[in-house]
C-alpha positions in Angstrom: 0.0 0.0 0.0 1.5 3.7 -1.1 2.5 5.2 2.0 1.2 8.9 2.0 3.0 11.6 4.4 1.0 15.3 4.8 2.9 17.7 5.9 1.3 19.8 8.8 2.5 23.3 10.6 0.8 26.1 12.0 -1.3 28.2 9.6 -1.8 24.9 7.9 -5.7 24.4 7.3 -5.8 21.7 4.5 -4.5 19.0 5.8 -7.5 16.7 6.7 -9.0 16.8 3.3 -5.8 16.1 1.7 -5.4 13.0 3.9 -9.0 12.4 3.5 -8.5 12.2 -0.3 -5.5 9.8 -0.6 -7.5 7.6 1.7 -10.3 7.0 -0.1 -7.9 6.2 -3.5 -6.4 3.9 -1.1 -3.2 5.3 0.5 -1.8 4.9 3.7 -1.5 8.1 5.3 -0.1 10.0 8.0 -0.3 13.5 9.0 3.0 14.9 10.6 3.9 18.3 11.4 7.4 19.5 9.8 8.7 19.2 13.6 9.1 15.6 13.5 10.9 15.6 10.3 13.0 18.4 11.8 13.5 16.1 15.0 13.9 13.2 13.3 11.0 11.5 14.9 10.0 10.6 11.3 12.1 10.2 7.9 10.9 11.1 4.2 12.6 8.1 2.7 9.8 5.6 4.8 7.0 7.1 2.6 5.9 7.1 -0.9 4.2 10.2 -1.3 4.7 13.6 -0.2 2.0 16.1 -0.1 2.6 20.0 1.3 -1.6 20.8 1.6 -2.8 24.2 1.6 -3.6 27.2 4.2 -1.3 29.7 5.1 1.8 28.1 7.1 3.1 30.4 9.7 0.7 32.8 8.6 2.2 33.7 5.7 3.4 36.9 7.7 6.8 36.9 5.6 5.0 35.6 1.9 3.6 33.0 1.2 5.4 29.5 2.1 8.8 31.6 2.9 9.0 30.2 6.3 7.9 26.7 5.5 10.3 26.5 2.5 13.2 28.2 4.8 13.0 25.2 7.1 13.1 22.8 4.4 16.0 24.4 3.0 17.9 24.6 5.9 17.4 21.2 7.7 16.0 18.7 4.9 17.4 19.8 1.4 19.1 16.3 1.2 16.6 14.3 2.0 13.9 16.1 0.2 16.0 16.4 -2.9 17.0 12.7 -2.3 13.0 11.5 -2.2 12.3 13.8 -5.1 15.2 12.4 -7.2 14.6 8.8 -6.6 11.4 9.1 -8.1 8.7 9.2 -5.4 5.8 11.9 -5.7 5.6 15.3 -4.6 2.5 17.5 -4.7 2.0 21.0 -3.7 -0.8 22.4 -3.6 -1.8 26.1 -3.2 0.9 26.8 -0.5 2.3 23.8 -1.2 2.8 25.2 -4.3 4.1 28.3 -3.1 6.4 26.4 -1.1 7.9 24.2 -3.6 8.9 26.9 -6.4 10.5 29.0 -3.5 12.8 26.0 -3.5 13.2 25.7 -6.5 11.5 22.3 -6.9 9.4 23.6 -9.2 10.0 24.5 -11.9 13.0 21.8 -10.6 15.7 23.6 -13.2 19.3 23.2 -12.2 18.0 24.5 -8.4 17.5 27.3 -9.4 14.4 29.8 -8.6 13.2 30.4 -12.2 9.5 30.5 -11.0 7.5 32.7 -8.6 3.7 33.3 -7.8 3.1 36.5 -6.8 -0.1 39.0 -5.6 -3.1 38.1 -7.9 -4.0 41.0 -10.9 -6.6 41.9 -9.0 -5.4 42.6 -5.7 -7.6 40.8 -3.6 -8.2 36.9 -2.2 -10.1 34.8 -5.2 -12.7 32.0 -3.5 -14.2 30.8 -6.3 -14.6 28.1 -8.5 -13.1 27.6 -11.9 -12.4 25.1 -15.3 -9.2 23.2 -16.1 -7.9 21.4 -18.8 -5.6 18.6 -18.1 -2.1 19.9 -20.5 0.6 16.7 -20.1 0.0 13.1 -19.8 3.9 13.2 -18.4 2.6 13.4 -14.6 2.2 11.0 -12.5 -0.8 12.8 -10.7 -2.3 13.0 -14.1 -1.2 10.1 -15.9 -4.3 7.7 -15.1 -3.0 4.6 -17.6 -1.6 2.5 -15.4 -2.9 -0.9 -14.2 -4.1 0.7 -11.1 -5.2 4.3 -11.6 -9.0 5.0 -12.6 -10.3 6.6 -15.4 -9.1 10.1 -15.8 -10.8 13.0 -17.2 -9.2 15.9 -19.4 -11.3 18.6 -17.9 -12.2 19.4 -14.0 -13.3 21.6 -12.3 -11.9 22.9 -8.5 -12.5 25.6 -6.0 -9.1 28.3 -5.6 -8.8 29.9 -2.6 -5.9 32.4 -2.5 -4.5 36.5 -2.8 -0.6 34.9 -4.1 -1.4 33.3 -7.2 -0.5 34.3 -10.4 2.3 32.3 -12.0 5.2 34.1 -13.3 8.6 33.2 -14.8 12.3 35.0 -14.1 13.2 35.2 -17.5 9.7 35.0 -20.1 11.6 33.1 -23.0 11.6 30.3 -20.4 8.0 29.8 -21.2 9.5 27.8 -24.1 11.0 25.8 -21.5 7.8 24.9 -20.3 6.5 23.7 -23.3 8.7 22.3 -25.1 9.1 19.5 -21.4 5.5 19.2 -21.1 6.0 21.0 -17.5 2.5 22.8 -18.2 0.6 20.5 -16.0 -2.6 22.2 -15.5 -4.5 25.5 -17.1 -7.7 27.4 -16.4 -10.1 27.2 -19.2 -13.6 29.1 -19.2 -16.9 27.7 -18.7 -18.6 25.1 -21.2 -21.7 26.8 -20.7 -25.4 24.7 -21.1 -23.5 22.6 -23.6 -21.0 20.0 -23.6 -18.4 21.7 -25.8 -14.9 21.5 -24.6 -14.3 24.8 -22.8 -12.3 27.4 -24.3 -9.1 29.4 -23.2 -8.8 31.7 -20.4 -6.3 33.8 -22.6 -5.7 35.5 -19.2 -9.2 36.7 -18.8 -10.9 37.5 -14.9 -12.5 35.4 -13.6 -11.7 32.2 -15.7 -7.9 33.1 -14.8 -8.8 34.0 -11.2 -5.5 35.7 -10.8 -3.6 36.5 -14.0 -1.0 33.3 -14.6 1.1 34.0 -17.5 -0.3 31.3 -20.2 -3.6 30.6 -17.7 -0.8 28.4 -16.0 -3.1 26.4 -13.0 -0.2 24.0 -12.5 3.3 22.8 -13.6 5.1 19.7 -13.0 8.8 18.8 -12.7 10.4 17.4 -15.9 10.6 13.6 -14.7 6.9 14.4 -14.0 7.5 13.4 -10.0 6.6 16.3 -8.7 3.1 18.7 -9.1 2.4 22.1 -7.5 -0.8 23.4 -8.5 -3.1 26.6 -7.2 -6.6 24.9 -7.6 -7.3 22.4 -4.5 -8.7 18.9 -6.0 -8.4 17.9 -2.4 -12.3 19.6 -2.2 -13.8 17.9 -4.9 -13.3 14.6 -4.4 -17.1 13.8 -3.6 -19.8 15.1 -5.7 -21.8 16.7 -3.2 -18.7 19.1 -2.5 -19.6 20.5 -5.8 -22.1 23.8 -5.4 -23.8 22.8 -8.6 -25.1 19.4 -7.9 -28.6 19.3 -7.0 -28.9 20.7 -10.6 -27.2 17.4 -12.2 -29.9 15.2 -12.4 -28.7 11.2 -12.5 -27.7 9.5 -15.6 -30.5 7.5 -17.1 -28.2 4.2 -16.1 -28.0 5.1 -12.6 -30.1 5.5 -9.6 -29.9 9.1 -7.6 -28.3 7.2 -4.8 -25.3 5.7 -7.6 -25.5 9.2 -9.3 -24.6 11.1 -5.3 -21.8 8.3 -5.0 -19.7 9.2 -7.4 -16.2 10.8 -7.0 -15.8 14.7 -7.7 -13.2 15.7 -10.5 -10.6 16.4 -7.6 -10.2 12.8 -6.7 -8.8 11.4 -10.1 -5.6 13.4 -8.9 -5.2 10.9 -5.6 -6.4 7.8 -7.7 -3.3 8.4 -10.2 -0.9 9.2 -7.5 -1.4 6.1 -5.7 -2.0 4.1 -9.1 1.5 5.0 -9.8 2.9 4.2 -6.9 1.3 0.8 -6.9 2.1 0.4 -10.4 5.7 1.0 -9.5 5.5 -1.6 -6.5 4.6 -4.4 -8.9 7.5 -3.8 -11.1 9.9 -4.3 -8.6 8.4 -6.9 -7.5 
């Protein structure tokens, strides 16, 4: 069974439903706070999966993820860079994400900090909920074709919750870098409307783009495709009722309302092909 670790610390307030989530795709998980790494209670080489959850660690009082990131940069750079390079997953998600660029995880380029997300284009915290398209089939988090990872969709949908969001590069010719590694992991896309038509670009439009990402960049992954930082949190959408919308999604013909309420939320396909890859991986070595 993947062995899941989420990372706890003051501020912290995601942690629960991102444990919550890689339970019910079947992980094994344990919430920490960074103090036992630091003490060496616990070690990052006994898990599987690392996940840095949302909120606003240490209140955010000197940027967003600076003081979380500091303390992993100061006491656990080998051992994170260790887990990262040995191939076991990473996510990051809104502070998470925050978090793993200041390290320079993300865009994971020589070390370096190429990558930054800064105060959202309109100056204010975004709660809302918004469209994505699914961009690489080179991350593990989004790679559902493995033995055992569910079905995966191309498009989802996710709640944001943040004022530090917009995605912005050091240099802007290293978009190209993006690209051409299929590093874009995940963009926001506007609404279908009534019909089922694939939704169209953002092309950096409020409130599709909820804070101004160059390229409508939701998410990027590392270039083995190891590691995923995203803004969006799948972590509350992983049942359909979390959705605001669904009283007004009536059941398919084939199923009864009860099947119809059962079903996983667009969030969850993000846990199922983490922990598909990591039990994919298992039965290789074995």
């Amino acid at each position: 069974m993947a062995k899941v670790l989420v990372l706890r610390t003051a501020g912290v307030n995601c942690d629960e439903e991102t444990a919550h989530a890689f339970k019910l795709a079947g992980g094994e998980v344990s919430i920490r706070h960074v103090g036992s790494l630091l003490r060496g209670e616990d070690a990052l080489e006994n898990f599987d999966i690392l996940a840095i959850p949302g909120g606003f660690s240490y209140g955010d009082d000197l940027g967003a993820g600076t003081v979380l990131a500091n303390q992993l940069r100061t006491r656990l750079a080998d051992d994170l860079h260790a887990f990262v390079d040995e191939g076991k997953l990473v996510i990051g998600i809104c502070n998470g994400f925050q978090v793993l660029v200041r390290l320079g995880i993300l865009p994971g380029w020589e070390g370096d900090k190429a990558a930054s997300l800064i105060e959202n284009v309109s100056g204010k915290f975004e709660d809302r909920w918004i469209h994505l398209r699914v961009e690489t089939d080179q991350c593990a988090f989004l790679d559902c074709s493995g033995e055992h990872s569910e079905p995966c969709a191309r498009y989802l949908r996710a709640p944001v919750a943040h004022r530090e969001g917009r995605f912005v590069l050091r240099d802007p010719d290293m978009v190209d870098r993006l690209r051409e590694n299929g590093q874009i992991a995940l963009t926001y896309r506007v609404s279908a409307g009534e019909d089922d038509q694939e939704p169209g670009a953002a092309e950096g439009a409020y409130p599709a783009n909820p804070n101004g990402s160059v390229l409508d960049i939701a998410g990027i992954c590392n270039e083995k495709g190891n590691v995923l930082g995203l803004m969006p949190h799948p972590e509350r959408f992983v049942h359909r009722l979390q959705a605001p919308s669904w009283t007004r999604n009536p059941p398919d013909a084939s199923e009864s309302t009860l099947e119809s309420l059962s079903r996983a939320g667009d969030g969850f396909s993000i846990f199922s092909g983490a922990i598909g890859f990591v039990n994919d991986r298992a039965d290789k070595i074995r």
